[in-house]
Each structure stands twice: as structure tokens, then as C-alpha cells.
DSSP file (Angstrom, degrees, kcal/mol; ACC not computed):
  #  RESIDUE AA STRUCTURE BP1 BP2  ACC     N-H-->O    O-->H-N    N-H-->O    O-->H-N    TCO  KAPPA ALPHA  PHI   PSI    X-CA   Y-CA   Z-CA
    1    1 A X     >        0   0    0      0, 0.0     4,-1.3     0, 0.0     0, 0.0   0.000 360.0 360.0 360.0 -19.3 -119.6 -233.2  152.8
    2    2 A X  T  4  +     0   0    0      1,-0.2    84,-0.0     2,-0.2    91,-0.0   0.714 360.0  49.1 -64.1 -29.8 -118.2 -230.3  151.2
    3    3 A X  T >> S+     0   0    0      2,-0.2     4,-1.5     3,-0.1     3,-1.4   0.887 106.5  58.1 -84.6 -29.7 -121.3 -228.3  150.4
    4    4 A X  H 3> S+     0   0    0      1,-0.3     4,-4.0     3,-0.1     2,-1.5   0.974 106.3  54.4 -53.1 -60.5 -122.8 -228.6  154.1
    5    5 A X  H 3< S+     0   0    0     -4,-1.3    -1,-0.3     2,-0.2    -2,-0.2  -0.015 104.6  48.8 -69.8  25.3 -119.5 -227.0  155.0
    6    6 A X  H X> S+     0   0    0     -2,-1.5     3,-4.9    -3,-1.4     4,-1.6   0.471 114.9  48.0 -94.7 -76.9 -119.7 -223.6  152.5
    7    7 A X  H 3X S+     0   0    0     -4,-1.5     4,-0.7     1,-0.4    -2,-0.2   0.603 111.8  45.3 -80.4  -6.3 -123.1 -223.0  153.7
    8    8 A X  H 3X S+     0   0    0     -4,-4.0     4,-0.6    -5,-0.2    -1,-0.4   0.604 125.4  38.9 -79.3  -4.6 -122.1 -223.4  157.4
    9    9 A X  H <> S+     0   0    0     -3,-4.9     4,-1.6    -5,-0.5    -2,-0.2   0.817 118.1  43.6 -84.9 -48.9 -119.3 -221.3  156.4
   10   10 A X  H  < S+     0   0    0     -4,-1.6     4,-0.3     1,-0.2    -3,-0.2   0.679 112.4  57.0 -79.4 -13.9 -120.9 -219.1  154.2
   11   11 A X  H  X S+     0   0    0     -4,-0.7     4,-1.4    -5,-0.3    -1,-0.2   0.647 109.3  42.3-108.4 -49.9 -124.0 -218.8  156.9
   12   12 A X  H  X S+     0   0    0     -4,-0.6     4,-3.2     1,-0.2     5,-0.3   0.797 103.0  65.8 -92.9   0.0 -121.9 -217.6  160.0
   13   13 A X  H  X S+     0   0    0     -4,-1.6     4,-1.2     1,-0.2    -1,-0.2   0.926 111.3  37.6 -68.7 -29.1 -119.9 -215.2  157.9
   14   14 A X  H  > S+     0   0    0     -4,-0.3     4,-2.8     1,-0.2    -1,-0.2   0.953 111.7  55.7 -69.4 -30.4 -123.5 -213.4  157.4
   15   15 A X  H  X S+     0   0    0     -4,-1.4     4,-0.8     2,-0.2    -1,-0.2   0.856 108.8  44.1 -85.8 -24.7 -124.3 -214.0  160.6
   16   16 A X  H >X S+     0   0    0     -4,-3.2     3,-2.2     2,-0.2     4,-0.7   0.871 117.6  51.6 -70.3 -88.7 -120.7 -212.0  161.7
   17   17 A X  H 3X S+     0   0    0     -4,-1.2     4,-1.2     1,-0.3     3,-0.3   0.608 102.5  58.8 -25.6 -68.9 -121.8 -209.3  159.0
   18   18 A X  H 3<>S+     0   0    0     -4,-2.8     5,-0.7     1,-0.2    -1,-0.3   0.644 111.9  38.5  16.8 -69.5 -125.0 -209.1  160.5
   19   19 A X  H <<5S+     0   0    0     -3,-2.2    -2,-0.2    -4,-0.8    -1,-0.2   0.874 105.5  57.1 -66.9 -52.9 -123.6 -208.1  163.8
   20   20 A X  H  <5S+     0   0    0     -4,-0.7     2,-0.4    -3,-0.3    -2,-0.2   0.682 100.1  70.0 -70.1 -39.6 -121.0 -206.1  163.2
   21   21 A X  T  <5S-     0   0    0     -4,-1.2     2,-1.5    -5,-0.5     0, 0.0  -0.804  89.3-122.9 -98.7 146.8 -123.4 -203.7  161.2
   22   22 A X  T   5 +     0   0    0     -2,-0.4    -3,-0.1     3,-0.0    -2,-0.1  -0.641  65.4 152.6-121.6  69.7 -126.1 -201.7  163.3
   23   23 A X      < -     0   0    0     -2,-1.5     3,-0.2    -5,-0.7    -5,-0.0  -0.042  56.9-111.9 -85.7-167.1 -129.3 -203.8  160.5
   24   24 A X  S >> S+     0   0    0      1,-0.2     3,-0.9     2,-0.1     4,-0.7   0.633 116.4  67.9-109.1 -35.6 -132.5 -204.5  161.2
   25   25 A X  H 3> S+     0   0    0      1,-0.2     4,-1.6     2,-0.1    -1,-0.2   0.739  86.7  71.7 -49.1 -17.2 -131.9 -207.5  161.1
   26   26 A X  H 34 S+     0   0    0     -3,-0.2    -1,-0.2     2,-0.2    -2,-0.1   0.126  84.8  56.7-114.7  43.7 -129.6 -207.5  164.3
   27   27 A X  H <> S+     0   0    0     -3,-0.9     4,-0.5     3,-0.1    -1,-0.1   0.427 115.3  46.8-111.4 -35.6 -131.7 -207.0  167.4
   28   28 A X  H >X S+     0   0    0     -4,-0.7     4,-1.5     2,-0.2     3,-0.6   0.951 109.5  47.7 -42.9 -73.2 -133.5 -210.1  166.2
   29   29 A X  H 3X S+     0   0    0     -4,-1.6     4,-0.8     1,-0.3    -1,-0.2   0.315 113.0  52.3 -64.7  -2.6 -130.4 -212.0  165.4
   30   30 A X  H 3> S+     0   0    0      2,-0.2     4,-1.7     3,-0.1    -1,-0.3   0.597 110.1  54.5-109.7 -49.0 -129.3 -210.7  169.3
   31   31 A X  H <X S+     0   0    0     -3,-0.6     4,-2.2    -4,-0.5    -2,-0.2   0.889 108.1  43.4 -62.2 -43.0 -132.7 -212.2  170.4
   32   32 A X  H >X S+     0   0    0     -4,-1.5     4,-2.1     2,-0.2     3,-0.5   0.988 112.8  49.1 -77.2 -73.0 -132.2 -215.4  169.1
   33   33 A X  H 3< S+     0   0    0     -4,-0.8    -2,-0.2     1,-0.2    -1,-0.1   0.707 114.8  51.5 -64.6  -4.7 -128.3 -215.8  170.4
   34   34 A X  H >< S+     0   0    0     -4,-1.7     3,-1.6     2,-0.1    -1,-0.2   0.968 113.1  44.9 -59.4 -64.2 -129.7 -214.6  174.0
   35   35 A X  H X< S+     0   0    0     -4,-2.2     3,-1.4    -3,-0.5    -2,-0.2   0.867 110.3  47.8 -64.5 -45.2 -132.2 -217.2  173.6
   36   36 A X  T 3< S+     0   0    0     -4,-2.1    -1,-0.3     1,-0.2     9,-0.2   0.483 110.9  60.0 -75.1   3.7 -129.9 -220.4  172.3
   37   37 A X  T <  S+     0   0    0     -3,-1.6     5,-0.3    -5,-0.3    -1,-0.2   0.465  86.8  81.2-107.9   8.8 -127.5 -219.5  175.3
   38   38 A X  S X  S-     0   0    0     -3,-1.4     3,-0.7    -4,-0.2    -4,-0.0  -0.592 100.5  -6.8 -96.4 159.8 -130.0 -219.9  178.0
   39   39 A X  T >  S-     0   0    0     -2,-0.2     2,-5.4     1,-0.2     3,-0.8   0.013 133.5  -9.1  39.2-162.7 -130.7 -224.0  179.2
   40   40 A X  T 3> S+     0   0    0      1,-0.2     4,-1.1     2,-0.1    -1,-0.2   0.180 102.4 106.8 -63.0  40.8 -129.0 -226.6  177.3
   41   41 A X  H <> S+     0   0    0     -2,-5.4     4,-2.0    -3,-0.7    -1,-0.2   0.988  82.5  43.3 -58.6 -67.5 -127.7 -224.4  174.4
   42   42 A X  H <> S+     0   0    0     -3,-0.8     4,-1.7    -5,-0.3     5,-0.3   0.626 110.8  51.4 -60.4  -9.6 -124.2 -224.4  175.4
   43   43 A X  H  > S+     0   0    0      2,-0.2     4,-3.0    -4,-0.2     5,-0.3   0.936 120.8  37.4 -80.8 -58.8 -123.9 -228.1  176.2
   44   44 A X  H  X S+     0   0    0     -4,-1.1     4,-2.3     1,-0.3     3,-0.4   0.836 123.9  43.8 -57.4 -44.8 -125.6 -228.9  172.4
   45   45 A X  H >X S+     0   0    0     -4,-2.0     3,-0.9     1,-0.3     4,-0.8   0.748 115.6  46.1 -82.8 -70.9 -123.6 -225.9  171.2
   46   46 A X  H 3X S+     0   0    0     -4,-1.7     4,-2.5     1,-0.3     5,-0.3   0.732 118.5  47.5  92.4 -69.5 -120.4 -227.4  173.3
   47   47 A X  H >X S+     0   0    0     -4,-3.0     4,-1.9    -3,-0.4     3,-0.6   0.956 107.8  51.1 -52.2 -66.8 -121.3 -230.9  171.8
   48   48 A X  H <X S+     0   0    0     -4,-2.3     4,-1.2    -3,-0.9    -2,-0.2   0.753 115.7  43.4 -57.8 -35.2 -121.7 -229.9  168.3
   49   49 A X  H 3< S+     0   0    0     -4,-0.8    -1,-0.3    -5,-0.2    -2,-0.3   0.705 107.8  53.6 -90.8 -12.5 -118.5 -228.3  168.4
   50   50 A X  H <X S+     0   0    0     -4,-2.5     4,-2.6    -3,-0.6    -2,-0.2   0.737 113.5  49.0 -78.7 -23.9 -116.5 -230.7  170.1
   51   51 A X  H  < S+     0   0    0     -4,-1.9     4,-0.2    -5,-0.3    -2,-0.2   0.746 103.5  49.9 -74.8 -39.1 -117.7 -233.1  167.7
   52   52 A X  T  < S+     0   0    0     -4,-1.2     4,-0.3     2,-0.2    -1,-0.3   0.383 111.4  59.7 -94.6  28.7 -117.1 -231.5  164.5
   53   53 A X  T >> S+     0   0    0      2,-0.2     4,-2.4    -4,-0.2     3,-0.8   0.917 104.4  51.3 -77.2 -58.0 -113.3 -230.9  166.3
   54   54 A X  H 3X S+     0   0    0     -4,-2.6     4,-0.8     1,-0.3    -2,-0.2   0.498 107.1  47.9 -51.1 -30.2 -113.1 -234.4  166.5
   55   55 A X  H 3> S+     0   0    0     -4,-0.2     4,-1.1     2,-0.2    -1,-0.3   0.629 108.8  57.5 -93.9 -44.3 -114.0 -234.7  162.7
   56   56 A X  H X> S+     0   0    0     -3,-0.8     4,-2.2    -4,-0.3     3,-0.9   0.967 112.5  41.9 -78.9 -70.1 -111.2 -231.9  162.0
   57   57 A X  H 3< S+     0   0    0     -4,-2.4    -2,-0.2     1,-0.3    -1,-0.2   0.863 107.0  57.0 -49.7 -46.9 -108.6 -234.2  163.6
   58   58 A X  H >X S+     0   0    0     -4,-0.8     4,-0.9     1,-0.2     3,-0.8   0.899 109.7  50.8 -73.0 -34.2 -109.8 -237.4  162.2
   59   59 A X  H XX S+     0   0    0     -4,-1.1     4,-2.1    -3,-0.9     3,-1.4   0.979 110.3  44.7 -83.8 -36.3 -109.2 -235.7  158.7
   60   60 A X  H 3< S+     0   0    0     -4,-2.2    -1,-0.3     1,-0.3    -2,-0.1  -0.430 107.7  57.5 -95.6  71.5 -105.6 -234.5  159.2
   61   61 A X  H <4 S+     0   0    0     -2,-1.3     4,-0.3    -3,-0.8    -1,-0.3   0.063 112.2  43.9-150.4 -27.3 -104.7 -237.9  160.8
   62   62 A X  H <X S+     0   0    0     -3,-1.4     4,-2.6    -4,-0.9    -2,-0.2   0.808 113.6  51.0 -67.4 -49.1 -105.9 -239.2  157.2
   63   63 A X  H  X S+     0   0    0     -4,-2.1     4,-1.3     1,-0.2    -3,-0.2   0.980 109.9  47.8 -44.8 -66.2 -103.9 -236.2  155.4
   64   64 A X  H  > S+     0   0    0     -5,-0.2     4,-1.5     1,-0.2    -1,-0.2   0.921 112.5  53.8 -61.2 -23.1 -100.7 -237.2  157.4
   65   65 A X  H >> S+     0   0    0     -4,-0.3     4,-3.9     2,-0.2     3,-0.7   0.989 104.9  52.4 -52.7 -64.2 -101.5 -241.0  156.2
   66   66 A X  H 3X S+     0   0    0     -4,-2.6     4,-2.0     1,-0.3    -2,-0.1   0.945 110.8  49.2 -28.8 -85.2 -101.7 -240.0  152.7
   67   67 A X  H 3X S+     0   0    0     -4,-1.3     4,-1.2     2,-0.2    -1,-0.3   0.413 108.7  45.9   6.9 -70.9  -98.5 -238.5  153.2
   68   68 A X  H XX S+     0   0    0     -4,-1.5     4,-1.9    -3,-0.7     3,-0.5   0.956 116.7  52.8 -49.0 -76.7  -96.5 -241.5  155.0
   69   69 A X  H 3X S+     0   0    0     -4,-3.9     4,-0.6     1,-0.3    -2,-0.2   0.718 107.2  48.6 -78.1  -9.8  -98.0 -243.5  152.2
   70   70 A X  H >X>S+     0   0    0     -4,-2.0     4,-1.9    -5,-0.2     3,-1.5   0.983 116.1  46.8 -79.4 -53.9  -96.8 -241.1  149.4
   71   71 A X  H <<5S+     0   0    0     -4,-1.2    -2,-0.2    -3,-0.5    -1,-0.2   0.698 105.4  49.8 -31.1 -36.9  -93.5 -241.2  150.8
   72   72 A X  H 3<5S+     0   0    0     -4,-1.9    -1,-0.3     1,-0.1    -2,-0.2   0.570 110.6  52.5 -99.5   2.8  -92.8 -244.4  151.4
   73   73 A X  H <<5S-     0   0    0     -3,-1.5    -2,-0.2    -4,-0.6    -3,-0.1   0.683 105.2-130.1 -93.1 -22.9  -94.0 -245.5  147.5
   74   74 A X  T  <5S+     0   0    0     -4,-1.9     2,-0.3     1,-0.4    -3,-0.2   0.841  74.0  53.4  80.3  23.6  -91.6 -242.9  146.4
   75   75 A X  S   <S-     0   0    0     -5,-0.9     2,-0.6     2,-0.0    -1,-0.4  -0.873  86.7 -90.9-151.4-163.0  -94.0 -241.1  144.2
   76   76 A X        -     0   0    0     -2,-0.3     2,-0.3    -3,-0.1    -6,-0.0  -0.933  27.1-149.0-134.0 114.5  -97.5 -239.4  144.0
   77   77 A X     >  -     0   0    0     -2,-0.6     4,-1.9     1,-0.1    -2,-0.0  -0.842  17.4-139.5 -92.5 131.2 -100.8 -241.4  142.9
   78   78 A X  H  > S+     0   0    0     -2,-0.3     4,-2.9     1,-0.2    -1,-0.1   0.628 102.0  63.1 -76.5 -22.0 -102.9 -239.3  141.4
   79   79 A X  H  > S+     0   0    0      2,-0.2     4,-2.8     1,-0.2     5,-0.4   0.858 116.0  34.6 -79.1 -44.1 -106.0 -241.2  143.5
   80   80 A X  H  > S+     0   0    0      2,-0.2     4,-3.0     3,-0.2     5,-0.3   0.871 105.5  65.6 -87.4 -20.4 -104.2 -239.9  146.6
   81   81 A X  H  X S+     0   0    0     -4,-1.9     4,-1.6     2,-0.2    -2,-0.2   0.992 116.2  38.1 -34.3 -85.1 -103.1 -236.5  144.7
   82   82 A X  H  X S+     0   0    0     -4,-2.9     4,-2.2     2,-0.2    -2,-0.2   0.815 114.3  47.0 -26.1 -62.9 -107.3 -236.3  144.9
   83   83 A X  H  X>S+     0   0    0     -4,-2.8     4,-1.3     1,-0.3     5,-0.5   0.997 111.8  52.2 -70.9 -50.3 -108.2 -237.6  148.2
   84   84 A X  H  X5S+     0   0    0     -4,-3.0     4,-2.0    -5,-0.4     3,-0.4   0.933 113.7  47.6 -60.4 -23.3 -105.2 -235.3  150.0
   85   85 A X  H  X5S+     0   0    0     -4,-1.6     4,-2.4    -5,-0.3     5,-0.5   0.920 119.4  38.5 -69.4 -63.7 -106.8 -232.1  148.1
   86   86 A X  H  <5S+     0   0    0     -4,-2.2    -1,-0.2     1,-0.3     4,-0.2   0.486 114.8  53.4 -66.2   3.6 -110.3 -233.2  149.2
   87   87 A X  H  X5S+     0   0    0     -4,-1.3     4,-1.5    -3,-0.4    -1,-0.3   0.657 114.4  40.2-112.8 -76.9 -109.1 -234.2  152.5
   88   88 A X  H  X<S+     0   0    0     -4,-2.0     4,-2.1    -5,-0.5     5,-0.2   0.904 107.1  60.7 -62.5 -27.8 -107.4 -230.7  153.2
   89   89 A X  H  X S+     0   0    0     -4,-2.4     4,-1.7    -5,-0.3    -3,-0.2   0.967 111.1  46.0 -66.4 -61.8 -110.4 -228.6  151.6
   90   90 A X  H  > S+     0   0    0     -5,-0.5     4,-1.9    -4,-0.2    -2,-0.2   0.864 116.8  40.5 -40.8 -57.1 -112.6 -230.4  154.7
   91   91 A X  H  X S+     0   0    0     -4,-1.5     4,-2.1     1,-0.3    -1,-0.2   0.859 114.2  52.5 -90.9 -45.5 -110.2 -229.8  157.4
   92   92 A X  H  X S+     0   0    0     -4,-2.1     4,-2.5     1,-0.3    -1,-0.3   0.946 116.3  45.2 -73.9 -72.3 -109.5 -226.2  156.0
   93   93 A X  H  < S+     0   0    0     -4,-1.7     4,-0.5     2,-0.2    -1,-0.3   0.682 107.6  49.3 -34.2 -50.8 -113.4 -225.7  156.1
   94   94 A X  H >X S+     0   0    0     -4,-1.9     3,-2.9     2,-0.2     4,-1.2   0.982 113.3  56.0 -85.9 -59.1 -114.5 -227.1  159.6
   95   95 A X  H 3X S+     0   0    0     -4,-2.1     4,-1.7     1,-0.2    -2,-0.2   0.776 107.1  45.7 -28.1 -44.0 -111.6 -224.9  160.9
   96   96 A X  H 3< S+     0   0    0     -4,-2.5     4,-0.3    -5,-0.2    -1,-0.2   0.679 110.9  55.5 -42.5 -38.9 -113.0 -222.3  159.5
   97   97 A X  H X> S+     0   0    0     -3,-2.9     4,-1.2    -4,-0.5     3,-0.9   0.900 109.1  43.3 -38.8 -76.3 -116.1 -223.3  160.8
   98   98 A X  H >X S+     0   0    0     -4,-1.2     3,-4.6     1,-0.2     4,-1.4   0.969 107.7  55.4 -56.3 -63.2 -115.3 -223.5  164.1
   99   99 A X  H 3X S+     0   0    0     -4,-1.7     4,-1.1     1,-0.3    -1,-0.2   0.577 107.3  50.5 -26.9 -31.2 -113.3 -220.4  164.5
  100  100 A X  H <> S+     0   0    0     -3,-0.9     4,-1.0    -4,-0.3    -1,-0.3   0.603 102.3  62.1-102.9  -7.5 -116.0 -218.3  163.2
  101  101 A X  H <X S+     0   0    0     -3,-4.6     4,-2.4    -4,-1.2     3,-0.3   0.909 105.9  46.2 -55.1 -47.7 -118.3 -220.0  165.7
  102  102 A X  H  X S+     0   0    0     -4,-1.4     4,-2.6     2,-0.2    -2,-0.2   0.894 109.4  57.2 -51.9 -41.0 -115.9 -218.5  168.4
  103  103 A X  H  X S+     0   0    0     -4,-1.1     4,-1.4    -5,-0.3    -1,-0.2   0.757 104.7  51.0 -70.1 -26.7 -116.1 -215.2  166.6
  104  104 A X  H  X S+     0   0    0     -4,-1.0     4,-2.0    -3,-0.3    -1,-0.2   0.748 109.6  45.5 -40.3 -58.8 -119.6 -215.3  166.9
  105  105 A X  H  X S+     0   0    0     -4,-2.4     4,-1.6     2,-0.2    -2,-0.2   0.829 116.9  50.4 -69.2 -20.8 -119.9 -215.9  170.7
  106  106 A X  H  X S+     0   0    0     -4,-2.6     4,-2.2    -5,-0.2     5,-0.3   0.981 108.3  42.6 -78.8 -46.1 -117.4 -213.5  171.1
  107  107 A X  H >X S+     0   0    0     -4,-1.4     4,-3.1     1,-0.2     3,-0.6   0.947 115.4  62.2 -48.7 -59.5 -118.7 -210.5  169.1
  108  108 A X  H 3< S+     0   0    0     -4,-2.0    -1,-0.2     1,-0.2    -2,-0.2   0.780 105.7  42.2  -8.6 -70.6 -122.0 -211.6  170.8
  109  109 A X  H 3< S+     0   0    0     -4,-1.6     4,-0.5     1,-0.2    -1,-0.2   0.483 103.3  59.8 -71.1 -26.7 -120.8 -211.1  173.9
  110  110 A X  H <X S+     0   0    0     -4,-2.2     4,-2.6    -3,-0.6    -2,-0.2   0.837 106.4  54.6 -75.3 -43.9 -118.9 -207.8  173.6
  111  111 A X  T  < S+     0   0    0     -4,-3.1     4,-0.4    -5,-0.3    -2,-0.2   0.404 106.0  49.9-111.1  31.8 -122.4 -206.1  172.5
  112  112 A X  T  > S+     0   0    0      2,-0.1     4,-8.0    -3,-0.1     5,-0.5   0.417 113.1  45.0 -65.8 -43.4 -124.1 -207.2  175.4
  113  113 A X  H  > S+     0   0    0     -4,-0.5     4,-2.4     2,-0.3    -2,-0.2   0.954 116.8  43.9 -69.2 -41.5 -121.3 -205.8  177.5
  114  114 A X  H >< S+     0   0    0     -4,-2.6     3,-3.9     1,-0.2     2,-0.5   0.770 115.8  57.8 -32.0-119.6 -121.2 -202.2  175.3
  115  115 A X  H 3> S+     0   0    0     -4,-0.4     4,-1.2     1,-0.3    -2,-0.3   0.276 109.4  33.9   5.9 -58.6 -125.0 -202.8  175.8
  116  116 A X  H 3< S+     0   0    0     -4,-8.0     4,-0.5    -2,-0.5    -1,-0.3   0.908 119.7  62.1 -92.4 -25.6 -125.2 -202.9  180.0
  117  117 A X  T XX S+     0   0    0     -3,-3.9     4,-3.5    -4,-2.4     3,-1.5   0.975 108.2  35.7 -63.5 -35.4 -122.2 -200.2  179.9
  118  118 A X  H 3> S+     0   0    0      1,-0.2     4,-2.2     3,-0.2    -1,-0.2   0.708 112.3  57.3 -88.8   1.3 -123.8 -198.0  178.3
  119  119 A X  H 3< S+     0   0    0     -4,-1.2    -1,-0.2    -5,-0.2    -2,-0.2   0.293 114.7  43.1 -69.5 -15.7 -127.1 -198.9  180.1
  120  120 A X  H <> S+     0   0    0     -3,-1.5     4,-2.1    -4,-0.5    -2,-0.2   0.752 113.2  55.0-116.6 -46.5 -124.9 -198.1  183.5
  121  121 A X  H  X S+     0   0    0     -4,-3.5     4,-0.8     1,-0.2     5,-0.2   0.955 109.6  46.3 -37.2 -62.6 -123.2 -194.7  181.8
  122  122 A X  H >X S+     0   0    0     -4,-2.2     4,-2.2    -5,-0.3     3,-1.9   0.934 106.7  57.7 -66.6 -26.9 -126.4 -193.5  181.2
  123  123 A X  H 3> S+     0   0    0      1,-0.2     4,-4.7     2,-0.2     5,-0.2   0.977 114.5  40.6 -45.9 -43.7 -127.8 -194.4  184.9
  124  124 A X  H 3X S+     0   0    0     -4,-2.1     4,-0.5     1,-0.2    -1,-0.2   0.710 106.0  59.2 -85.2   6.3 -125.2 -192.3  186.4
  125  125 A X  H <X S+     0   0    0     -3,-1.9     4,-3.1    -4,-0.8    -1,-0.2   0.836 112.0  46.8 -87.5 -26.8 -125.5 -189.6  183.9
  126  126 A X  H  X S+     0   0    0     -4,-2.2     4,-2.8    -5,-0.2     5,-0.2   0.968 113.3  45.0 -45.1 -72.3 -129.2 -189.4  185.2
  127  127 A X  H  < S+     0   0    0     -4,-4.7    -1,-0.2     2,-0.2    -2,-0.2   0.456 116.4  47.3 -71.6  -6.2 -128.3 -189.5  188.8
  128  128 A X  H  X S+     0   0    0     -4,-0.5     4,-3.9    -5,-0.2     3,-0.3   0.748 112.0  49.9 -62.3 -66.7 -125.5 -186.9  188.3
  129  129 A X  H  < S+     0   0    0     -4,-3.1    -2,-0.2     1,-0.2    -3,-0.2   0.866 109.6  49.7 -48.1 -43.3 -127.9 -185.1  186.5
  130  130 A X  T >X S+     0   0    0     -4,-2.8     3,-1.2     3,-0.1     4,-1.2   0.734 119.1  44.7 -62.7 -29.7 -130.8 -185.4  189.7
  131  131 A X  H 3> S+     0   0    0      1,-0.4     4,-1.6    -3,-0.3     2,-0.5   0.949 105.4  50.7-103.2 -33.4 -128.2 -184.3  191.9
  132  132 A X  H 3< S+     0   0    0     -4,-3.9    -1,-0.4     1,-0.2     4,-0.1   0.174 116.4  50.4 -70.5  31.6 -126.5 -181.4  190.2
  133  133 A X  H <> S+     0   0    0     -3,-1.2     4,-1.3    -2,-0.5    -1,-0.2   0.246 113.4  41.1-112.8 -14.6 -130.2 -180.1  189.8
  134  134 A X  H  < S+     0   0    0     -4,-1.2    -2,-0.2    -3,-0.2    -3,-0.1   0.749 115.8  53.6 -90.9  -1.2 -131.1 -180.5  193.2
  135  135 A X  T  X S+     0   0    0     -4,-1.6     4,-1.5     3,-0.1     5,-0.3   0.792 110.9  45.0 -76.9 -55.4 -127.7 -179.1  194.1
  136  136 A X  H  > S+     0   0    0     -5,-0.2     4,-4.0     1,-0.2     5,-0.2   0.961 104.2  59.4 -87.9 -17.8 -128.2 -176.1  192.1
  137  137 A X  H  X S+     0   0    0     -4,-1.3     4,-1.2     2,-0.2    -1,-0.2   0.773 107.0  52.1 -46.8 -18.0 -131.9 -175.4  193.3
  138  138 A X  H  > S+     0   0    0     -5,-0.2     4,-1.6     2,-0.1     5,-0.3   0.656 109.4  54.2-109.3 -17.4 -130.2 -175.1  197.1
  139  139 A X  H  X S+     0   0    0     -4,-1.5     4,-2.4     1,-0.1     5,-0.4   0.899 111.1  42.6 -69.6 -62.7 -127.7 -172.7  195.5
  140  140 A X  H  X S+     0   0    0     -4,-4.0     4,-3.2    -5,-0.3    -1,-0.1   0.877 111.6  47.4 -21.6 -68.8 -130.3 -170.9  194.4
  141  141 A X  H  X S+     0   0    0     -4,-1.2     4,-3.7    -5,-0.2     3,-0.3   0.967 118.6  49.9 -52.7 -59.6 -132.7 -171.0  197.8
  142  142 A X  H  X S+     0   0    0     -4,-1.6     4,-3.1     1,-0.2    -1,-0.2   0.790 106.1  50.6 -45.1 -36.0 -129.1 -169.9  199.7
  143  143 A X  H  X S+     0   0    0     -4,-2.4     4,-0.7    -5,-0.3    -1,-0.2   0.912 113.8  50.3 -73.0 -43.6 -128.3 -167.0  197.3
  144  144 A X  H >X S+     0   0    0     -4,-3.2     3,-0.6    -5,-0.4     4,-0.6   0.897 108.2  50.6 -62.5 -39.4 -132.1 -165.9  198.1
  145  145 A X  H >X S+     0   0    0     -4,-3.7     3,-2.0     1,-0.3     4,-1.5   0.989 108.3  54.6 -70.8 -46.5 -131.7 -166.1  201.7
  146  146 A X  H 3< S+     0   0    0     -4,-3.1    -1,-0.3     1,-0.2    -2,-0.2   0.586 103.7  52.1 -41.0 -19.6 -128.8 -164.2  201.4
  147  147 A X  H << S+     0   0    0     -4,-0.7    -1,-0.2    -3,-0.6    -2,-0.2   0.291 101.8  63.5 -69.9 -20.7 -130.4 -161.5  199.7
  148  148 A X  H <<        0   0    0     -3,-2.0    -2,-0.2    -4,-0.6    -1,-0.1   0.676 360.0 360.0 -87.5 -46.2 -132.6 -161.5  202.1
  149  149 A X     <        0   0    0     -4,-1.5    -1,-0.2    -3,-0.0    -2,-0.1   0.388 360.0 360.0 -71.9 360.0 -130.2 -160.5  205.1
């Protein structure tokens, strides 16, 4: 279980690196997390994570077992020496997991929101721009009729 869990670790760390860096690769990678948050995305996505949570829990409730049982023999078995490393390297991992799932949606979401601000900056720099020309074109016309008198 340990090797899924580097390359789903090692997999969203690109996928944060990815983002975070203006690649060609990330307008694609934007396309795609649009598309897997529309319809049932978040419930599987929701699911998937509630599930490997559940999985995180179940291993440090075996880790605290270990524990109790190392204590209460009054020394350390090298067989549970083993299982509690390989036991904490999982837990360590699907935290890790998850967390940089979060980091994902979140980063995600911030450069949508950059994205429609500056999509909303530029509208009004437009419509600023349409009225201060039609603003100064009636300065104009007025300074001519004055001239005029």
C-alpha cells in the first residue's frame, strides 16, 4: 500500500507545481479540474476522500494498539518495532495525501477567482475608458462652440 501512496503523493505535488507556475501545461490541467467539479465529481471526490480519512484513522487506532501492547509487555518486539514504522509511514502518507488534495481545490479556486477579477477589472477599465472618450469628445464639441461665440 505504500507505493500507491508516493505516486498519489508524488502525483498531486506536480499537479500543485503545475499550477502554481504559469506552463503550458496549466490551462489544460484548469480544464480538466473545471470539468471533474461539475455533476457528481465532488460527491466521488467527497467519497474518495472521506474514505481514505477513514483508512488514516483505522491506521493510527492500530499505531496506538501497538503502543498499549508495547507497554504493557514492558519491552519492544522487533515484529511490532516493524509494523508501528510501516503503520506510521501509511498514516503520515494518506495525510499527506489528503491535505494536498485540499491544496489543490484551493489553489484551484483562487485562480478562477484572480481569473473573473481580472476579467471584471478589465470590463470597467473598458467602460471607463468608453466614457472618458465620449466625455472628452463633448469637451471638445463645447470648447468649439465656445469659440464660436
Amino acid at each position: 500500500m505504500i507505493q500507491p501512496l508516493y505516486a498519489l503523493v508524488l502525483g498531486e505535488v506536480a499537479v500543485i507545481l503545475v499550477l502554481l507556475f504559469r506552463t503550458p501545461l496549466r490551462k489544460p490541467l484548469l480544464f480538466l479540474l473545471d470539468r471533474l467539479k461539475q455533476g457528481r465529481g465532488p460527491v466521488v471526490a467527497s467519497t474518495a476522500g472521506g474514505t481514505l480519512f477513514v483508512i488514516m484513522i483505522s491506521i493510527v487506532f492500530s499505531i496506538t494498539n501497538i503502543q498499549n501492547r508495547s507497554t504493557e509487555a514492558g519491552g519492544v518486539n522487533p515484529t511490532d518495532q516493524v509494523l508501528f514504522a510501516n503503520h506510521l509511514l501509511e498514516a503520515s502518507l494518506l495525510g499527506f495525501a489528503l491535505f494536498l488534495g485540499l491544496m489543490i481545490d484551493r489553489i484551484h479556486y483562487y485562480i478562477k477567482e484572480v481569473r473573473m477579477l481580472r476579467k471584471h477589472l478589465e470590463a470597467i477599465k473598458m467602460s471607463d475608458h468608453k466614457s472618458g472618450d465620449v466625455k472628452s469628445k463633448e469637451k471638445g464639441k463645447s470648447k468649439v462652440v465656445e469659440e464660436d461665440d
